[in-house]
N, C-alpha and C positions, 0 to 999 in steps of 0.2 A: 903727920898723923896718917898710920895707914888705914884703908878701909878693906874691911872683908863683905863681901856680898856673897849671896847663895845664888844658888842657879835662878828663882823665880827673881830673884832683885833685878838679876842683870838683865832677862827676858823683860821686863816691865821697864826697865831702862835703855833697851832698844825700842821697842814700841812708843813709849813718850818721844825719841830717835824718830822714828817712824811716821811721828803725829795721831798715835792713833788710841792719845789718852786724853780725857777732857773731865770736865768739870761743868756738872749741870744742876746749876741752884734752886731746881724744881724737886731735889730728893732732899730728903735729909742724910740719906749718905751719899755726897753727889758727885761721885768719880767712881770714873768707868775707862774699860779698857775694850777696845774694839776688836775683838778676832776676825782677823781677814777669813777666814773659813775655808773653804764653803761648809755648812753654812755661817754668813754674818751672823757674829753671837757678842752681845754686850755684856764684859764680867766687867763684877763689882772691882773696885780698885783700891776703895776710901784707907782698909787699915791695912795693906800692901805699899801705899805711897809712905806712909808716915816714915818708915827708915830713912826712904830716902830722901823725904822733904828733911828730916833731923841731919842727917850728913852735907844739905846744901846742894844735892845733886839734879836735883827737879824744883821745878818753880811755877805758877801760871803765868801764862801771858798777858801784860796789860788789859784792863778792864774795855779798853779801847779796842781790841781787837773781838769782843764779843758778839756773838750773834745776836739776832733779835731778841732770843730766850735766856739771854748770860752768858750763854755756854761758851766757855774757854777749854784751849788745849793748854796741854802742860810742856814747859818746852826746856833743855837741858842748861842749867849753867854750866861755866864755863870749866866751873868745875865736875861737873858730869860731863861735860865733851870729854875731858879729858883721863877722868877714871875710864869711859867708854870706849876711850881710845888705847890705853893700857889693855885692858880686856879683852880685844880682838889682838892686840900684838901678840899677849899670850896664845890666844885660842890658836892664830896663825903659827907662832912657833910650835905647841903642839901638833899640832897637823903635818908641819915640813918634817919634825922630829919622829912622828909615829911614820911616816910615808920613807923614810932613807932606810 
């Protein structure tokens, strides 16, 4: 099955990469995506993930690894390693390809 992503899917699928997507069951829409900034800025994530939770690419972490407050990161299956990993080999053969 192939998957197609748009540019915001793959950006939210390095940042989940990154660690820098969680899950806080203090909202009712409780997923958020951390912008390194400057400045640190929390966007919403909830109906950004849903594709890729449907395609299997993102997942939360065991309930076990929650903070005090629930809060989980979301972390890649092995099947998102690996679309993630296709996506850079492209992005890199573009680049060697625009640079000759």
């Amino acid at each position: 099955m192939e998957i197609a992503l748009d540019t915001d899917q793959v950006q939210l699928l390095v940042a989940v990469d990154q660690k820098r997507v969680h899950m806080d069951p203090r909202y009712r829409a409780p997923d958020f995506e951390r912008d390194p900034g400057p400045p640190v800025v929390l966007k919403r994530a909830t109906q950004r993930l849903q594709p890729l939770k449907r395609m299997h690419l993102v997942q939360l972490v065991d309930e076990s690894e929650a903070d005090q407050f629930g809060v989980r990161l979301y972390k890649l299956t092995a099947r998102g390693e690996q679309v993630l990993a296709e996506v850079r080999e492209m992005e890199a053969a573009a680049r060697a390809e625009a640079g000759a």
